[in-house]
C-alpha positions, 0 to 999 in steps of 0.5 A: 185517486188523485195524485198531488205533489208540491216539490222545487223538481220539474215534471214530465208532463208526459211521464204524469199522463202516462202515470195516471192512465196506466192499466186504464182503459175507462178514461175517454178523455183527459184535461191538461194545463200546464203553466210555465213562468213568463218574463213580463206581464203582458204590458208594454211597460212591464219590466222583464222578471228573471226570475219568481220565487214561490214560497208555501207552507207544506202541510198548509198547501197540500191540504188546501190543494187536497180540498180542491181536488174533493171538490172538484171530485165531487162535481165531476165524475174523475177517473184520475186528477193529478195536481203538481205545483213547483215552489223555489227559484223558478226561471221564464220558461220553467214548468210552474204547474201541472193540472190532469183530470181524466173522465170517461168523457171530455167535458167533465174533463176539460170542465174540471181542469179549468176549475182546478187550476181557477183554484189553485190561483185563487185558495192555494196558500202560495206566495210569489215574487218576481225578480226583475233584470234590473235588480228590483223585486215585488211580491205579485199581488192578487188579481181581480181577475184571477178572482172572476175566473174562480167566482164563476164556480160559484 
């Protein structure tokens, strides 16, 4: 049974874990990522961000994470999958996601992390703006390589 949860409250990474395999003694192995804000894309020229803001449309983004853990269900033998996005104000350094997969084995485990988290950044209706020090705001523009790293699932 997966777990989904899209909220402006931070998570305990290891109260989730805890959560997903209480009472289970069939998961061999489980993926975990975890994102967190960062204050500068990786370009020396880059201004600093204070913050990022994520917007979404509730019923819209549980729905489409919904149908991005069937699917990855469906390709992957899962025991468990745990899916938290946060939205609002969010600072560097701050949680921003949180993918689980548990399987009896690790490669689905690990396999199906990354495809849930190539998908969340690429089909889950999220929309994001960054706040720099400086006062100025941008909404952060879709990457191509966002859109490689899911096309690979394909």
């Amino acid at each position: 049974m997966a777990r989904i949860l899209v909220s402006e409250a931070d998570f305990d990474v290891g109260a989730e874990i805890a959560l997903l395999t209480a009472g289970r003694t069939d998961i061999g192995g489980i993926g975990c990522f975890i994102g967190t804000v960062r204050d500068a894309v990786p370009q020396a020229d880059a201004p600093v961000v204070s913050a990022l803001t994520l917007e979404h449309y509730p019923a819209m983004t549980e729905r489409a994470i919904g149908r991005i853990v069937a699917e990855a269900e469906r390709r992957w033998t899962l025991l468990g999958c745990t899916v938290i996005h946060r939205v609002g104000r969010l600072a560097p350094g701050e949680n921003i996601v949180l993918v689980l997969a548990a399987s009896a084995h690790r490669q689905a485990a690990l396999d199906a992390t990354a495809f849930l988290i190539d998908w969340l950044k690429t089909k889950a209706p999220f929309w994001k703006r960054e706040e720099f020090i400086d006062g100025a705001s941008a909404w952060v523009e879709a990457k191509d390589s966002d859109d490689a790293a899911a096309e690979r699932w394909t």
